[in-house]
C-alpha positions in Angstrom: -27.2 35.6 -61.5 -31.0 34.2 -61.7 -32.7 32.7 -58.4 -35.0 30.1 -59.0 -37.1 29.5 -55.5 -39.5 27.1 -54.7 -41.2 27.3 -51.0 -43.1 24.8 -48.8 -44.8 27.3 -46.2 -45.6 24.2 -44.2 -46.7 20.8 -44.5 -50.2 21.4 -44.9 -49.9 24.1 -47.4 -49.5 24.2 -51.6 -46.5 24.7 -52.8 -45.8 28.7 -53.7 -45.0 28.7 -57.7 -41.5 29.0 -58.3 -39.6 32.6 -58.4 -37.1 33.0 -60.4 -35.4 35.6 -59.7 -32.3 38.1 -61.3 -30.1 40.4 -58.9 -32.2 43.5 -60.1 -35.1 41.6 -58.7 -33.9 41.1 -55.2 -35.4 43.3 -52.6 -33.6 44.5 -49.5 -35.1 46.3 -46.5 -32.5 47.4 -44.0 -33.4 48.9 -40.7 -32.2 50.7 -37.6 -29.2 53.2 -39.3 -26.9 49.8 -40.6 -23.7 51.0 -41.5 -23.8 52.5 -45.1 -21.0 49.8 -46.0 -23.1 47.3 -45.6 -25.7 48.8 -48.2 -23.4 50.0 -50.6 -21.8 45.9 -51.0 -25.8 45.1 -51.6 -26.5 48.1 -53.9 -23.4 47.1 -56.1 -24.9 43.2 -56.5 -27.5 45.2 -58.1 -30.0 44.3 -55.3 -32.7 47.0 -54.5 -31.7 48.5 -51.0 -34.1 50.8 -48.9 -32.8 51.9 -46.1 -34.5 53.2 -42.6 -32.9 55.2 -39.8 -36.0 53.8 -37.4 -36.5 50.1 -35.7 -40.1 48.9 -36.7 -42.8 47.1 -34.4 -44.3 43.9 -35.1 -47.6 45.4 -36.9 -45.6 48.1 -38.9 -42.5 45.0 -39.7 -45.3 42.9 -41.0 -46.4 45.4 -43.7 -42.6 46.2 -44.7 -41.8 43.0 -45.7 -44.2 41.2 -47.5 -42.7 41.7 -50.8 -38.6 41.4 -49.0 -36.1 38.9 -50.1 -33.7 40.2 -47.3 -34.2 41.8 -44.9 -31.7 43.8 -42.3 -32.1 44.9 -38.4 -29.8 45.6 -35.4 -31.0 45.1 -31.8 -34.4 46.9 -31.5 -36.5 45.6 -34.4 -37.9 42.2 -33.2 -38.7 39.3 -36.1 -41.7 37.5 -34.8 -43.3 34.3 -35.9 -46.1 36.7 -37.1 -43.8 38.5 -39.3 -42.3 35.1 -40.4 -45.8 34.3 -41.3 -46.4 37.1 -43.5 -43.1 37.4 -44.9 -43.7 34.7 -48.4 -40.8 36.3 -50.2 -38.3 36.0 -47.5 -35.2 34.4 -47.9 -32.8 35.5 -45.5 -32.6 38.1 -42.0 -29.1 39.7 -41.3 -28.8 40.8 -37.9 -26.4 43.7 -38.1 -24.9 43.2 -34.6 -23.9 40.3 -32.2 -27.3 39.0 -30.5 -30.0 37.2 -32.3 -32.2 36.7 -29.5 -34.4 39.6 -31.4 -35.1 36.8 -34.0 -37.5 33.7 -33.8 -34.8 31.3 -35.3 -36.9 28.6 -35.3 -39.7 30.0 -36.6 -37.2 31.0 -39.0 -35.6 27.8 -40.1 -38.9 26.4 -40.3 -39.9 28.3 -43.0 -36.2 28.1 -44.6 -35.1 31.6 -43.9 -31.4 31.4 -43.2 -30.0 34.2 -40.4 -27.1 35.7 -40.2 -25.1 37.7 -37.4 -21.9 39.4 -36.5 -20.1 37.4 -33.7 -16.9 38.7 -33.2 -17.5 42.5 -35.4 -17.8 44.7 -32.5 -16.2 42.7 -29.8 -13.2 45.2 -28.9 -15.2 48.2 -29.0 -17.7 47.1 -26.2 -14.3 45.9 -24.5 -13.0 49.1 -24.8 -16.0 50.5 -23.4 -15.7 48.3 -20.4 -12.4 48.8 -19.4 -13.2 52.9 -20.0 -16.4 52.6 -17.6 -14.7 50.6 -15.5 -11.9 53.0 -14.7 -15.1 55.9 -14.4 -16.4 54.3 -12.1 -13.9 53.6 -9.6 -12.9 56.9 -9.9 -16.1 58.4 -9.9 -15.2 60.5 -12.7 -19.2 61.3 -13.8 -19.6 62.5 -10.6 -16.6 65.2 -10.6 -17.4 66.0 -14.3 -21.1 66.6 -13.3 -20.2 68.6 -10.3 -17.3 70.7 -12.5 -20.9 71.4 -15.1 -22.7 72.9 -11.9 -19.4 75.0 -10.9 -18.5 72.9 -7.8 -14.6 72.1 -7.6 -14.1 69.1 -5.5 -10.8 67.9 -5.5 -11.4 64.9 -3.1 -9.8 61.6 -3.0 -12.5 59.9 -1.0 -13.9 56.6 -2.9 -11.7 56.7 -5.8 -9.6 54.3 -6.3 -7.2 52.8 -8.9 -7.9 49.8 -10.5 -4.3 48.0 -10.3 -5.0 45.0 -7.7 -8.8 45.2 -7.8 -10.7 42.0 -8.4 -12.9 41.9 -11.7 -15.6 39.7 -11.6 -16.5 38.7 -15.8 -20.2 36.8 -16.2 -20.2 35.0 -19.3 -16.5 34.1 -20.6 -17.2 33.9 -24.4 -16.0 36.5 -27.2 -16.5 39.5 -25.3 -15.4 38.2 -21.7 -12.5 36.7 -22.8 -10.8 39.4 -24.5 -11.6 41.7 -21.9 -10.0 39.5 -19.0 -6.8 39.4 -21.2 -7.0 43.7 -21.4 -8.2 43.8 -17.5 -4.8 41.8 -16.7 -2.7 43.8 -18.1 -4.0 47.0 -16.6 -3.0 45.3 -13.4 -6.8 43.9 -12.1 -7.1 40.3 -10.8 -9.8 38.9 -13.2 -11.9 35.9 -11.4 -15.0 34.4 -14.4 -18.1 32.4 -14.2 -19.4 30.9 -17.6 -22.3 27.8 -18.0 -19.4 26.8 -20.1 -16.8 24.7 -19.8 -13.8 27.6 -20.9 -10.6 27.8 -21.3 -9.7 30.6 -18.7 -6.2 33.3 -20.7 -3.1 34.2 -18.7 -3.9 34.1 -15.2 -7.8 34.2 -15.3 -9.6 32.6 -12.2 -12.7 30.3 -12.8 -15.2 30.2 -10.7 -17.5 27.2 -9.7 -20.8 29.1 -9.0 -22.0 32.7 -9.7 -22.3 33.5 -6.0 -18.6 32.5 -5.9 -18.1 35.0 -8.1 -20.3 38.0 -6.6 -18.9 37.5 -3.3 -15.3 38.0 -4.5 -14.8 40.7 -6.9 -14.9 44.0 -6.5 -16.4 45.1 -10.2 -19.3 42.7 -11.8 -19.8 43.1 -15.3 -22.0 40.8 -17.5 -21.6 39.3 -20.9 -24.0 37.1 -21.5 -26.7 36.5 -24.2 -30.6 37.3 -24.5 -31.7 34.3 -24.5 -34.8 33.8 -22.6 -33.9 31.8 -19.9 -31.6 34.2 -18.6 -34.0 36.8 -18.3 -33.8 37.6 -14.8 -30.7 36.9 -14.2 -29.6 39.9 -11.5 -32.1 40.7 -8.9 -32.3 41.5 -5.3 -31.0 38.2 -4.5 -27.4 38.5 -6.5 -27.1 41.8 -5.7 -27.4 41.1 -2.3 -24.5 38.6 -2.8 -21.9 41.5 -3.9 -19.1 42.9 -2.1 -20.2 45.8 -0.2 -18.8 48.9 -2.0 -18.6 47.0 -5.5 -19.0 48.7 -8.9 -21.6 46.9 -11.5 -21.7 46.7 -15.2 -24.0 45.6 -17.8 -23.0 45.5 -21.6 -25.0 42.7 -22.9 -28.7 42.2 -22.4 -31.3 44.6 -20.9 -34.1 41.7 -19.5 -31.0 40.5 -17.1 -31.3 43.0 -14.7 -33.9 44.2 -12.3 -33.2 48.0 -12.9 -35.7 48.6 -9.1 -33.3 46.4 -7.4 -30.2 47.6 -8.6 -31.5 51.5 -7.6 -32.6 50.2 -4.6 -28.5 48.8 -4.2 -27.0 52.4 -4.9 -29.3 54.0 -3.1 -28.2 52.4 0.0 -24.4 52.6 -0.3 -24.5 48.4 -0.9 -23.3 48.7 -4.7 -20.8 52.0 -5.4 -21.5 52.6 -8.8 -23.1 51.3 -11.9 -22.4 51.5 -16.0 -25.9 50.9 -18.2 -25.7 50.3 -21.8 -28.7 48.7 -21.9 -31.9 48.5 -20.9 -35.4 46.2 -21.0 -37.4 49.1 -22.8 -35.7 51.4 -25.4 -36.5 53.8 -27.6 -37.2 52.6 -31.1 -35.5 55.7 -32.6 -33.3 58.5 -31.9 -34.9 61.6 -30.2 -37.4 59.4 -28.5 -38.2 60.1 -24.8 -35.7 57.7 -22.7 -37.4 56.5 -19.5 -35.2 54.7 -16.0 -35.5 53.8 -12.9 -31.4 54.6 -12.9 -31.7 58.0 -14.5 -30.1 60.5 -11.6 -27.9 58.6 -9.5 -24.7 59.3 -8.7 -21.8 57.1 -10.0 -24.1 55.8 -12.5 -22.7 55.7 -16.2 -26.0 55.5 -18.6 -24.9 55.3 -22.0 -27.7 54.3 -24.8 -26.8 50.8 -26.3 -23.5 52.4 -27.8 -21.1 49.4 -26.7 -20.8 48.6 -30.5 -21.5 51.9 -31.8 -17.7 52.5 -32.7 -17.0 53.8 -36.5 -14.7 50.9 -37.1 -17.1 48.1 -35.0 -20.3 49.2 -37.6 -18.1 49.5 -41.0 -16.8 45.6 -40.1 -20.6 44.4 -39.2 -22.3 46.2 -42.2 -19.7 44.4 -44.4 -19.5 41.3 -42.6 -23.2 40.6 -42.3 -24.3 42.0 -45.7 -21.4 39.8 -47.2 -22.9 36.9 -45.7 -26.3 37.9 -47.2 -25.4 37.8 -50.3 -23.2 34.6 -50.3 -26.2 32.9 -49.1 -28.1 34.2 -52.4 -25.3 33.6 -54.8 -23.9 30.1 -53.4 -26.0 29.3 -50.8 -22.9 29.2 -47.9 -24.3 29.3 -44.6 -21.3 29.4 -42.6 -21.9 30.8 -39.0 -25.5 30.9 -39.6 -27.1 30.8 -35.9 -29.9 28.8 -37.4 -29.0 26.4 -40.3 -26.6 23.8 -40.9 -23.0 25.4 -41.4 -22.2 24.6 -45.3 -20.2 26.2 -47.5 -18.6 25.5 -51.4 -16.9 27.5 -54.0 -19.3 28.8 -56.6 -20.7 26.6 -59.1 -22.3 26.8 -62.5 -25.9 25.0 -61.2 -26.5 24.5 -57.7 -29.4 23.2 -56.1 -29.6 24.2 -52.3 -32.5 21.8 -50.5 -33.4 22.9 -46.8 -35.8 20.3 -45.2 -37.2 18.4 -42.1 -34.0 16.5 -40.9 -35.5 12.8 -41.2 -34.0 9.9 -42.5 -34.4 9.2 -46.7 -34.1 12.6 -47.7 -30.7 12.3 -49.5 -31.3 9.2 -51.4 -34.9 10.4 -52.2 -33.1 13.5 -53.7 -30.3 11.6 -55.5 -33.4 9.5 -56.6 -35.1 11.9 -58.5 -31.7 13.3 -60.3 -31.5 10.0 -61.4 -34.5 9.2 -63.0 -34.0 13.2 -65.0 -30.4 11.9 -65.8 -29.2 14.6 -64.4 -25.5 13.8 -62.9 -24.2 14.8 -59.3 -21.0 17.0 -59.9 -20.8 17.2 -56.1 -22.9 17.3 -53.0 -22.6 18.2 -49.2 -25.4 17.5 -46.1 -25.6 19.0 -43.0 -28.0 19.1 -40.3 -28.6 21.1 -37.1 -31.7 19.5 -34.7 -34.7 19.0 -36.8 -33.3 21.0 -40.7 -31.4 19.7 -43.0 -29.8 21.4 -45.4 -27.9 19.5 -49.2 -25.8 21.8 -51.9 -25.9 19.3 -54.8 -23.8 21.1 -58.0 -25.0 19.6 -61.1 -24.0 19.7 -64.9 -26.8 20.9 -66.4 -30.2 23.3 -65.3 -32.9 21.4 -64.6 -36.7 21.5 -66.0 -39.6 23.1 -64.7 -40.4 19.3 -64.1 -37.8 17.7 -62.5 -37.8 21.1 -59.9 -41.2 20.3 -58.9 -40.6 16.6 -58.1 -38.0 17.7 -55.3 -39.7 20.5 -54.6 -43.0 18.0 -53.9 -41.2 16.1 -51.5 -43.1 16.0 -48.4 -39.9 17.0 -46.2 -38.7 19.4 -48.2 -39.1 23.6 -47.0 -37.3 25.2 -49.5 -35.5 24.6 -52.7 -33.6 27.0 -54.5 -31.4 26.4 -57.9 -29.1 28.6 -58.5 -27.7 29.6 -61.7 
């Protein structure tokens, strides 16, 4: 296959020369320990794949990917609008887990640069670890295992509890929530959920109409929710106040939601029983690296280090998933769950043209306009848009010129234009 790319960095820029590139030509950076799977489906394209065990910081990401067609991160490695900005060859991010808060979308639509996630990959194994911390913590089971380590037997009873009949309390009712109401039911809990959302609530869930509704009825609290920025914040003195004295808390999503001083402050005083970590606003950009909390050395607090998709079967699905999606996008251009552009997606075709531009009226017919005048016939085309991109596949019958590329490549809306071949 040969990739022939022409890029508008912005309005007020030249356009770059066109690139045409063959699959030996494609480069791929891939970060944070992705699943091998996901590199070996690249590899056998006959991409060029480096992989790195580490996250990378904004300075060091900037130098790794100037000369990147694809590039590949989990959770840790954040893609800036700086990086954006010094990333010309860049055609496509894969974030090799669910969240994409990490990446500057926008930024990254703006410049064309499609992105791609894992929605659904590692949804049972963080529901799995709920359901596993949940029963922990209401029967304190870190606590006797710690004491056990440090030869004390205590056999007590006091403040552990089954979790038939107790009321679970789910924030944010999307992939993760839902499934995990459904497992929480039939382990015997009453599941009560809050969600921005308008959601269908399975078997004998319980919406909620506020979050303090929520807080002040269930005994366990655990949030699924995204990064987003404006939920930042999101637990502090103030909701934690608004739990049930002797409640258990969980967070599996985010790390900026919770205030970790306010929710030591909580244990400490007997207000909140218990608490299960997975993440946290600051961690460690690689393995071995010093791990720093105001949570470390509580009792009845599970800290576990971002691991709630870290399952052998959730990272082989995501590495496929995500790196298939990659390399759709290169071969066919299908952008079908993409967080960021227009959702399109067509069987392979001999010559494709895939046009990503400002979403403004004209653009279509000013396309379809300059086919014409090449005589170059429309085998078939499909538009989408999402806010202010737009994104047409046209398949045509024959490859076009060198001339007729640049024409729709000149057009003052257009960001990026790729034929592929």
């Amino acid at each position: 296959m040969t990739i022939q790319t022409l890029i508008r960095k912005s309005p007020m820029t030249e356009l770059a020369p066109t690139t045409r590139l063959a699959d030996g030509d494609v480069r791929v950076l891939l970060l944070e320990n992705i699943h091998e799977g996901g590199a070996t489906l690249l590899r056998d394209q006959g991409y060029q794949v480096e992989t790195r065990s580490t996250a990378l910081g904004e300075d060091e990401l900037v130098e790794a990917v100037q000369d990147v067609h694809l590039l590949g991160i989990r959770s840790t490695t954040y893609v800036t609008e700086k990086v954006l900005q010094n990333a010309p060859e860049l055609l496509a991010i894969g974030a090799f887990c669910i969240g994409t808060n990490q990446i500057d979308l926008e930024a990254a639509a703006a410049r064309g640069i499609a992105a791609f996630n894992a929605p659904f990959s590692n949804t049972r194994s963080v529901v799995e670890l709920a359901i596993a911390e949940i029963i922990s913590l209401t029967r304190r089971l870190g606590d006797k295992s710690n004491d056990m380590h440090n030869g004390i037997w205590n056999k007590s009873a006091e403040g552990s509890h089954e979790v038939r009949g107790r009321k679970l309390g789910i924030v944010g009712y999307g992939n993760i929530g839902s499934q995990l109401s459904v497992l929480a039911e039939a382990l015997g809990m009453t599941v009560y959920f809050y969600d921005t959302a308008d959601k269908l609530a399975l078997g004998n869930a319980r919406r909620c109409e506020s979050l303090r509704e929520l807080l002040e009825t269930a005994d366990i609290v655990t949030l699924h929710v995204d990064g987003r920025p404006g939920n930042a914040g999101l637990f502090g003195n103030a909701e934690l106040s608004m739990m049930r004295e002797g409640a258990v808390f969980l967070n599996l999503s985010r790390g900026i939601l919770v205030d970790p001083p306010a929710l030591r402050a909580h244990i400490e005083s007997g207000h909140i029983a218990g608490a299960a970590i997975d993440v946290f606003p600051i961690e460690p950009k690689k393995q071995g690296d010093p791990f720093e909390s105001e949570l470390r050395g509580l009792r009845n607090v599970i800290l576990t280090p971002h691991i709630g998709g870290s399952t052998e079967e959730a990272q082989q699905d995501i590495g496929r998933f995500v790196a298939g999606k990659l390399r759709s996008y290169l071969k066919d251009g299908g952008t079908e769950l993409s967080p960021n552009l227009p959702h399109l997606s067509l069987p392979a075709y001999g010559h494709r043209l895939v046009h990503i531009h400002h979403n403004v009226p004209g653009v279509l017919a000013r396309i379809n306009s300059s086919l014409g005048e090449h005589n170059v016939n429309i085998d078939g085309q499909s538009l989408g848009t999402r806010g202010d991109i737009g994104y047409v596949i046209t398949d045509i019958g024959a490859e076009l010129d060198d001339t007729a590329l640049g024409e729709l490549a000149d057009l003052p809306e257009t960001i990026r234009l790729r034929l592929l071949s």
